[in-house]
C-alpha positions as CSV (number, residue, x, y, z in Angstrom):
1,X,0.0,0.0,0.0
2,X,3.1,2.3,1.0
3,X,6.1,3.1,0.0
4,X,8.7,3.6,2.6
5,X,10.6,6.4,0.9
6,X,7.4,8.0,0.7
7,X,7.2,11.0,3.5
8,X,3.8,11.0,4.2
9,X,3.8,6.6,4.4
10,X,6.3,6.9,6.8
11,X,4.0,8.6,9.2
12,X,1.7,5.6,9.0
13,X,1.9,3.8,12.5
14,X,-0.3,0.7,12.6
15,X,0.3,-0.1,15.9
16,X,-1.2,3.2,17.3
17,X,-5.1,3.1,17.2
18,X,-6.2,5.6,14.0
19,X,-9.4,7.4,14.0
20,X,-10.1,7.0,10.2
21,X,-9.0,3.5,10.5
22,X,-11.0,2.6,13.2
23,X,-13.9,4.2,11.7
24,X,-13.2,2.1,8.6
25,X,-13.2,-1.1,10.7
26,X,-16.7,-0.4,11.8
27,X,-17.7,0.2,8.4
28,X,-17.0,-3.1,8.0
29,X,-13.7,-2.2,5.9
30,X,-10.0,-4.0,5.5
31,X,-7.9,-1.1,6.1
32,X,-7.4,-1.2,9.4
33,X,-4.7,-2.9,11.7
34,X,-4.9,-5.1,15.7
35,X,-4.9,-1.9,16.9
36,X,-7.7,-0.2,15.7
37,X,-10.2,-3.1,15.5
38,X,-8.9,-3.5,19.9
39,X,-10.2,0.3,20.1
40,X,-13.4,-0.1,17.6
41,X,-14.4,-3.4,20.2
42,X,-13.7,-1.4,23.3
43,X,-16.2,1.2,22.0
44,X,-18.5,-1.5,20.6
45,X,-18.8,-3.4,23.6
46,X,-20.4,-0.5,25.8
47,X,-21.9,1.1,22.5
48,X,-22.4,-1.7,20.2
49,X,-24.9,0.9,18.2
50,X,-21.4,2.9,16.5
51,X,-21.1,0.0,14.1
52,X,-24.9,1.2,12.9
53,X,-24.0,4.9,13.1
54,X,-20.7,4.4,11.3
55,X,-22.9,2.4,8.0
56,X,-25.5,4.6,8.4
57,X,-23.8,7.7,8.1
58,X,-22.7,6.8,4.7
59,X,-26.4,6.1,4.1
60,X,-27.1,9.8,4.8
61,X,-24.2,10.8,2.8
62,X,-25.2,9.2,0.1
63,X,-29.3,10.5,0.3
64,X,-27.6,14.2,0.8
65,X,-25.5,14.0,-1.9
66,X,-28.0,12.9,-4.2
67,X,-30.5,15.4,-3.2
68,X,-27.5,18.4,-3.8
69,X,-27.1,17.0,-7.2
70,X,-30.3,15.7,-8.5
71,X,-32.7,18.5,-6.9
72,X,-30.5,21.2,-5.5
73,X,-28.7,21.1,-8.6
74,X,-25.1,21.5,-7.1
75,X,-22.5,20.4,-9.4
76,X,-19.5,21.4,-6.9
77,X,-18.5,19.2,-3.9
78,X,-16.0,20.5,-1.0
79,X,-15.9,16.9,1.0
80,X,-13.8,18.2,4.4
81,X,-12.7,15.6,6.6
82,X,-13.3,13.0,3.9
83,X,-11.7,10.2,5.6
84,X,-11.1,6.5,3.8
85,X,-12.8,5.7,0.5
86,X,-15.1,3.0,1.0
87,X,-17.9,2.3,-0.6
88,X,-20.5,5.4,-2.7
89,X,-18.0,8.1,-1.9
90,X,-18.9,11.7,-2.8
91,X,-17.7,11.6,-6.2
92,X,-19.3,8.5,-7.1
93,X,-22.8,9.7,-5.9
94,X,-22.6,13.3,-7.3
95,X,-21.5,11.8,-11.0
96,X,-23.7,8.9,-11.0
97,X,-26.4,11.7,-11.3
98,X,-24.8,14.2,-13.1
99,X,-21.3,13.3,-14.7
100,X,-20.1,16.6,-14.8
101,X,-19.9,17.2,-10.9
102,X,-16.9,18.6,-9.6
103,X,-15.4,17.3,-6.2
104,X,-12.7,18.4,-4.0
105,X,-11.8,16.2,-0.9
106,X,-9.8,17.6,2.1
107,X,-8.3,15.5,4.9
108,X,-5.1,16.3,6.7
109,X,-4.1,12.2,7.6
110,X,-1.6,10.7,5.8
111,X,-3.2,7.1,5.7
112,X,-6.3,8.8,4.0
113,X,-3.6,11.0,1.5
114,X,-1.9,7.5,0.7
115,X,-5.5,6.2,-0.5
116,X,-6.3,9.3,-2.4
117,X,-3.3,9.1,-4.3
118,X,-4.2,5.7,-5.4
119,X,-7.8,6.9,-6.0
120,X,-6.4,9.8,-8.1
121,X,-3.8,7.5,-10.2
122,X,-7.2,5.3,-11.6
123,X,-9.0,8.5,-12.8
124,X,-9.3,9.8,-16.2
125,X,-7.1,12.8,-15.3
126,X,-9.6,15.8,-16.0
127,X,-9.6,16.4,-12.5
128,X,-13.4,16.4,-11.9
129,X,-12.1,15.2,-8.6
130,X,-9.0,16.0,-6.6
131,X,-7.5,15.9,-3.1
132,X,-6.1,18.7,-0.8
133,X,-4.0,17.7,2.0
134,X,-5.0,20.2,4.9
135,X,-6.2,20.4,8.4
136,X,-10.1,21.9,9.1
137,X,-8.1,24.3,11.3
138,X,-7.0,26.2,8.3
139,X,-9.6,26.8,6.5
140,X,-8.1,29.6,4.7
141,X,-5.9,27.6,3.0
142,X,-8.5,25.0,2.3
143,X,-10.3,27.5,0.2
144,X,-7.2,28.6,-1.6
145,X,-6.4,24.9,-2.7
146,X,-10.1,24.1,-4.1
147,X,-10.2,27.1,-6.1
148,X,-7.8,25.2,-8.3
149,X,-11.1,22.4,-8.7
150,X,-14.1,24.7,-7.9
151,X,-15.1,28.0,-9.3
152,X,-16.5,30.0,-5.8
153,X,-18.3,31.9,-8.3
154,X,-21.2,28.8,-8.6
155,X,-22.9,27.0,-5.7
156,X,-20.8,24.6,-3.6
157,X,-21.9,21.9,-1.5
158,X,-19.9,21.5,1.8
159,X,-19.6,18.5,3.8
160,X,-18.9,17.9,7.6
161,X,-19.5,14.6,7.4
162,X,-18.5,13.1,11.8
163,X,-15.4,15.1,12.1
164,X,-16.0,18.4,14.0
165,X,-15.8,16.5,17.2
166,X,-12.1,15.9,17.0
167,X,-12.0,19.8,17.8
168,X,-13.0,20.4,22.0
169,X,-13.8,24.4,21.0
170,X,-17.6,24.8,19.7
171,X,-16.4,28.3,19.0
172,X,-13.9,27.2,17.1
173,X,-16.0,24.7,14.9
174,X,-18.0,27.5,14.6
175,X,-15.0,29.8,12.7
176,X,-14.1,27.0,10.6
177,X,-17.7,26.1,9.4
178,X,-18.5,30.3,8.8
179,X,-15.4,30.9,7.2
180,X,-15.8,27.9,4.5
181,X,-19.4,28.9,4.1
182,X,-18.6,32.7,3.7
183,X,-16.5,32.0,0.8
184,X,-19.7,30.5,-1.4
185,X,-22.1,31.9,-2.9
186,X,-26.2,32.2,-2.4
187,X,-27.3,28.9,-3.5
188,X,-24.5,26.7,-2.1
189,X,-25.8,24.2,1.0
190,X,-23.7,23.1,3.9
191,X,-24.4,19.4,5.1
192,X,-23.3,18.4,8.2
193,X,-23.5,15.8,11.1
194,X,-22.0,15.0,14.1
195,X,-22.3,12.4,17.3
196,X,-24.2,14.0,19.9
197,X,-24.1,13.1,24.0
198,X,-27.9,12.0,23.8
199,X,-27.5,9.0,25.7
200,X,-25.5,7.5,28.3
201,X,-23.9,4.9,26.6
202,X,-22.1,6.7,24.0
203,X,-20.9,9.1,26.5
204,X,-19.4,6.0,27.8
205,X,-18.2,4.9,24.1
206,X,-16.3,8.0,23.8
207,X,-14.6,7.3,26.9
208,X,-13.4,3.8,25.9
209,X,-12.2,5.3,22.3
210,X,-9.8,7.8,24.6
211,X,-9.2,5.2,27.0
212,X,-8.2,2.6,24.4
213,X,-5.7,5.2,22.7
214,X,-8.3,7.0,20.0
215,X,-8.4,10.3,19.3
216,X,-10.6,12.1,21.9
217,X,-13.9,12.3,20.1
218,X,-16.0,15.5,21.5
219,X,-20.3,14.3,21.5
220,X,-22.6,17.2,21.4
221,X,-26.0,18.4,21.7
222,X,-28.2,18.4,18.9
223,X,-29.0,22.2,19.7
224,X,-25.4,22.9,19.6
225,X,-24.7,21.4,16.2
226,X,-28.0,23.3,15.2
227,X,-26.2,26.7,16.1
228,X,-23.7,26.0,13.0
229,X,-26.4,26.1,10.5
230,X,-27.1,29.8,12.3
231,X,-27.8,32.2,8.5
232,X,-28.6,29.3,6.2
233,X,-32.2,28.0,5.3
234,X,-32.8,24.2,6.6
235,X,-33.9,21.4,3.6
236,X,-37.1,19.3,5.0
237,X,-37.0,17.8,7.1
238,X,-34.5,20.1,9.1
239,X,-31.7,19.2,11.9
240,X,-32.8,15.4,12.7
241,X,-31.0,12.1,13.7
242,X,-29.2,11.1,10.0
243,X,-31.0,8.1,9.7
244,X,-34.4,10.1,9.7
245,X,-33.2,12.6,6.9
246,X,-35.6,11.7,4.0
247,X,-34.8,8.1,4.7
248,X,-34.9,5.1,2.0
249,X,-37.1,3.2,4.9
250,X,-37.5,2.3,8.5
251,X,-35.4,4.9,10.4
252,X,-33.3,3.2,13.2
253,X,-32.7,5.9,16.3
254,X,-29.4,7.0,16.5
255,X,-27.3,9.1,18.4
256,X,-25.8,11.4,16.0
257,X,-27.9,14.6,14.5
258,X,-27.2,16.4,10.8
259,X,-28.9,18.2,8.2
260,X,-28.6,19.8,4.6
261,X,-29.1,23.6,4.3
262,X,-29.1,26.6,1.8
263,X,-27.4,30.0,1.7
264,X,-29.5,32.3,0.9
């Protein structure tokens, strides 16, 4: 998968627990190592509901996604946070419906830059989708590196898709979600979800992920991931758990609240 001359490989270190790899792992993915599958079981076994969240997540990805493109019309994707590719990634969803789409993915882990790389050497090459390396923490230069695959001039739909919670500081979340959203134009629509502390057990789930040497993963209230969608105009059915956005069928509860809005 790596090659050891490679700078960013050599950060790989498989026998440190990996949130993207762990996350992967519930997904019911192969790229993950001992140590992440130890972690993901440590959270499963007090919070065995995180292996649904984690495959339903990509469920509401994938419904969001297709609304953008097949109703919102949005033909520009800024993916932040993007993690592994698995299975009906953002690109594959947006250009199943409308081949021209345009997708940027942003992820500052070296695992997930390894995969990209791979991803990008099996495309066409006319860069309809591309990869930034960068942290959410700069989103400055996160909007100067997809202007060279988005025009900010057309709508743009930006994705927080379980990855804000990695940062303790809501006011902080806040910056980095205004300061992307700021840059787009009226029309573009922000989707977003996060876990939220809604029940005891995945308060205690979180614990076990820092306990068993994962990242510390922040839960919040579903009123404070509300407050990022402060200025934008909520899609029906509005901020709801993810399996309950517009679902396909029977929607499981979960503890982990998103939504799709619109700039005015």
């Amino acid at each position: 998968m790596a090659h050891t001359d490679d700078p960013i490989s050599a950060q790989l270190q498989p026998d440190v627990p990996h949130a993207a790899r762990i996350w992967n792992y519930w997904m019911g993915g192969k790229d993950n190592f001992a140590a992440d599958r130890a972690a993901g079981d440590a959270v499963a076994q007090v919070y065995p509901e995180i292996v649904l969240m984690a495959k339903q997540s990509r469920q509401f990805l994938i419904r969001a996604v297709r609304y953008l493109a097949a109703e919102a019309g949005i033909r520009q994707f800024l993916d932040i946070g993007t993690g592994l590719p698995t299975m009906q990634n953002t690109h594959e969803v947006a250009q199943a419906v409308a081949p021209e789409s345009r997708v940027v993915y942003v992820d500052n882990d070296p695992l997930v830059m390894v995969h990209a790389r791979a991803l990008m050497a099996e495309t066409t090459g006319d860069r309809r989708t591309i990869h930034v390396h960068a942290d959410y923490h700069d989103p400055e230069r996160i909007l100067a590196e997809a202007r060279e695959g988005l025009d900010f001039s057309q709508p743009v739909g930006v994705m927080f898709m379980g990855v804000l919670g990695y940062e303790p500081d809501l006011t902080v979340v806040s910056r980095i979600v205004n300061t992307i959203m700021e840059a787009t134009p009226a029309g573009s629509h922000l989707v977003l979800w996060d876990g939220t502390n809604t029940t005891p057990a995945v308060v205690e789930g979180a614990d076990r992920l820092a306990q068993n040497g994962g990242v510390p993963y922040i839960l919040r209230s579903p009123d404070e991931i509300g407050a990022l969608f402060e200025g934008l105009t909520l899609v029906e059915p509005g901020l709801v758990q993810i399996t309950q956005w517009r679902p396909d069928g029977e929607a499981e509860w979960l503890d982990a609240y998103g939504a799709v809005a619109r700039k005015p």
